[in-house]
C-alpha positions in Angstrom: -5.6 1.4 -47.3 -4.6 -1.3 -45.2 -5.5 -1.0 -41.2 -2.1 -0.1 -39.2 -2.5 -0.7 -35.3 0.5 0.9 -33.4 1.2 -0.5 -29.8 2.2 2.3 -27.5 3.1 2.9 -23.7 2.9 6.5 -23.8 0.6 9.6 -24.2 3.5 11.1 -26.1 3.6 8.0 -28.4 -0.5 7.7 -28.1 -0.8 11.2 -29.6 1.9 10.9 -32.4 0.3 7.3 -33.5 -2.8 8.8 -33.9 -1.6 12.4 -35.4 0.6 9.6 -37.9 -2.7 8.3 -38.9 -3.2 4.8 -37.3 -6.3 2.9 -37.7 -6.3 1.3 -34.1 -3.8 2.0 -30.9 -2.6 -1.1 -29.3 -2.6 0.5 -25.4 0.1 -1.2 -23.2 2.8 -0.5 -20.0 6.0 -1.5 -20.4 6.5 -2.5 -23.9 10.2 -3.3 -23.0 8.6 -6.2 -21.3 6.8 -7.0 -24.3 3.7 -4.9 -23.5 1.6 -5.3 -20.3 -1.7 -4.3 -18.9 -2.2 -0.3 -19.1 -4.4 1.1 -16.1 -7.7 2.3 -16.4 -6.4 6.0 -15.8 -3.7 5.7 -18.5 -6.9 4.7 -20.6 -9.2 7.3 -19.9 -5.8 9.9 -20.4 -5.4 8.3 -23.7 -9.0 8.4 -24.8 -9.0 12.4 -23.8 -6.0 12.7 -26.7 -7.1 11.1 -29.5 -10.0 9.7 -31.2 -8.7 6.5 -32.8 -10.3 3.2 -31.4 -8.0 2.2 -28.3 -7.8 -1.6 -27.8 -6.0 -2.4 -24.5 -3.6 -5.2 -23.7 -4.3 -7.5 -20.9 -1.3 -9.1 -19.9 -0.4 -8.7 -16.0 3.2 -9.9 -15.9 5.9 -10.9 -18.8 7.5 -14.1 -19.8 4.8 -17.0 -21.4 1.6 -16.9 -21.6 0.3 -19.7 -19.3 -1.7 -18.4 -16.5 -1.9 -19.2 -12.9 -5.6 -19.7 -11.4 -4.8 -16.7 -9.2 -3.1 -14.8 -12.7 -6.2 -15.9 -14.3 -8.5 -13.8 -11.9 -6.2 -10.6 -11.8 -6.5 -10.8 -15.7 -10.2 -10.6 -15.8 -10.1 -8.2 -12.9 -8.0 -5.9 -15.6 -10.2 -6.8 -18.6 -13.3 -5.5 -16.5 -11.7 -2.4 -15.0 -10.5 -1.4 -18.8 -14.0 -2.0 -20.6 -15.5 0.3 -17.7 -13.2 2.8 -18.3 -13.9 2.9 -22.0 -11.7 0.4 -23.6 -13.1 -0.5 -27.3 -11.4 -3.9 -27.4 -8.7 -5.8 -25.5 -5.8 -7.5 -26.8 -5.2 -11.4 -24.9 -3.6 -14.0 -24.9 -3.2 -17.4 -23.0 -1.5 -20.9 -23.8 -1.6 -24.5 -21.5 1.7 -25.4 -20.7 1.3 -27.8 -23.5 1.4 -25.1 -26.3 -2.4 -25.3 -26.8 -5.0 -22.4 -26.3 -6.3 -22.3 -23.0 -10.0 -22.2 -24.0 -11.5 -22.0 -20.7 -9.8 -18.7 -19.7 -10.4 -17.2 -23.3 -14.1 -18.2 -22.7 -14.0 -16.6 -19.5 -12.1 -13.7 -21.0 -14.5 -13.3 -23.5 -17.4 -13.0 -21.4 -15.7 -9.5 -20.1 -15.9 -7.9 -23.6 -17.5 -8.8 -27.1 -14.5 -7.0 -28.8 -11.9 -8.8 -28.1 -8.5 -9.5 -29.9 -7.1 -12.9 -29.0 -3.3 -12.3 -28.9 -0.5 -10.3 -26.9 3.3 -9.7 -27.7 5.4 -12.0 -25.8 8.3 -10.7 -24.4 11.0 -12.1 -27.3 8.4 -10.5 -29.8 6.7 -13.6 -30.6 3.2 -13.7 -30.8 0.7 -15.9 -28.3 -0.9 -17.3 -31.6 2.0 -18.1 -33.1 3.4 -20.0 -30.1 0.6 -21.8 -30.2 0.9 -26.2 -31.1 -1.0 -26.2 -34.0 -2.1 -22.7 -35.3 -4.3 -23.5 -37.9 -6.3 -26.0 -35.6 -5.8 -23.6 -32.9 -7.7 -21.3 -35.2 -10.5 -23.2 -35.5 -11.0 -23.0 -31.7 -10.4 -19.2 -31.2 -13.1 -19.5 -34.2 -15.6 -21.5 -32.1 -15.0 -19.0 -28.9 -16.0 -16.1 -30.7 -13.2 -14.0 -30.8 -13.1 -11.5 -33.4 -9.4 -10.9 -34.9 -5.8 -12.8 -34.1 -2.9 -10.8 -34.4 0.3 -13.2 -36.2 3.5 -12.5 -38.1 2.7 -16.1 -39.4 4.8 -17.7 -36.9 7.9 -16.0 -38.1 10.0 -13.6 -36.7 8.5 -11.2 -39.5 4.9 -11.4 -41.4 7.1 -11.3 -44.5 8.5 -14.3 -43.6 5.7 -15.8 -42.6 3.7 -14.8 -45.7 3.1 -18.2 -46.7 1.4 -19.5 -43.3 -0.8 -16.4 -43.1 -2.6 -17.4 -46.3 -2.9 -20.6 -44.7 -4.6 -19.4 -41.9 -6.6 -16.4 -44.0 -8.0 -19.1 -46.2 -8.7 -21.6 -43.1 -10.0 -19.0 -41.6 -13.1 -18.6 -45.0 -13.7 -14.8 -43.5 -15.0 -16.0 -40.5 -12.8 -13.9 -38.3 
């Protein structure tokens, strides 16, 4: 059976997610915004409900992806708050205005936690991998850093439609994330 991850912004949601049989929750604020960095007492709330592994997004306002110096802290500020309040993974994202990965902060990002998901929603649905310059280069740096997973619909609107580029990227990729 194929892993199903449901992002949620709710304990009501949290609960039926898990009760539905998820593999993974996706824990967020706001997913109108496009999903946004839950706080540590929303996490600990969650984790009381359910057992199923809750991976937390870190993403401390909408719009893109690229980062102040000052956004940049208040994001690893959230990353540590979350893993001390139990997080099993985080969910991140950030680009350079120029459409790469900004390595140093998913470096420094990484540092906070060993599970960690590089990718977040965007607010338009997209996702910060698949905005990305080059994605299957890109790949090959998120690779190097570490990073465990990367959440894409293939650079699509859908992974359906993107079928074609996440095979690309699987077989890039040789099973090394």
């Amino acid at each position: 059976m194929a892993d199903v991850e449901i992002c949620v912004d709710n304990l009501e949601s949290c609960l039926a997610a898990a009760e539905g049989g998820c593999s993974r929750i996706e824990l967020c604020s706001s997913l109108a915004e496009g999903g946004l960095t839950p706080t540590p007492a929303f996490l600990v709330a969650a984790k009381k409900l359910i057992s199923v592994p809750i991976f937390c997004m870190v993403r401390c306002r909408g719009g893109d992806m690229v980062y102040s110096d000052t956004e940049a802290e208040l994001l690893l500020h959230e990353a540590e708050d979350l893993v001390r309040a139990g997080a099993d993974g985080l969910v991140f994202g950030a680009l350079r205005s120029d459409g790469s990965l900004d390595e140093d902060l998913c470096r420094r990002m990484k540092a906070v936690s060993v599970a960690l998901s590089i990718d977040t929603k965007e607010k338009e649905g997209g996702w910060a991998f698949d905005l990305l310059s080059d994605p299957v280069q890109q790949l090959e740096k998120i690779i190097a850093l570490g990073y465990s997973r990367v959440l894409t619909s293939g650079c699509e609107s859908t992974a359906l439609r993107g079928a074609a580029t996440i095979k690309a990227l699987v077989q890039a990729a040789d099973g090394r994330i």
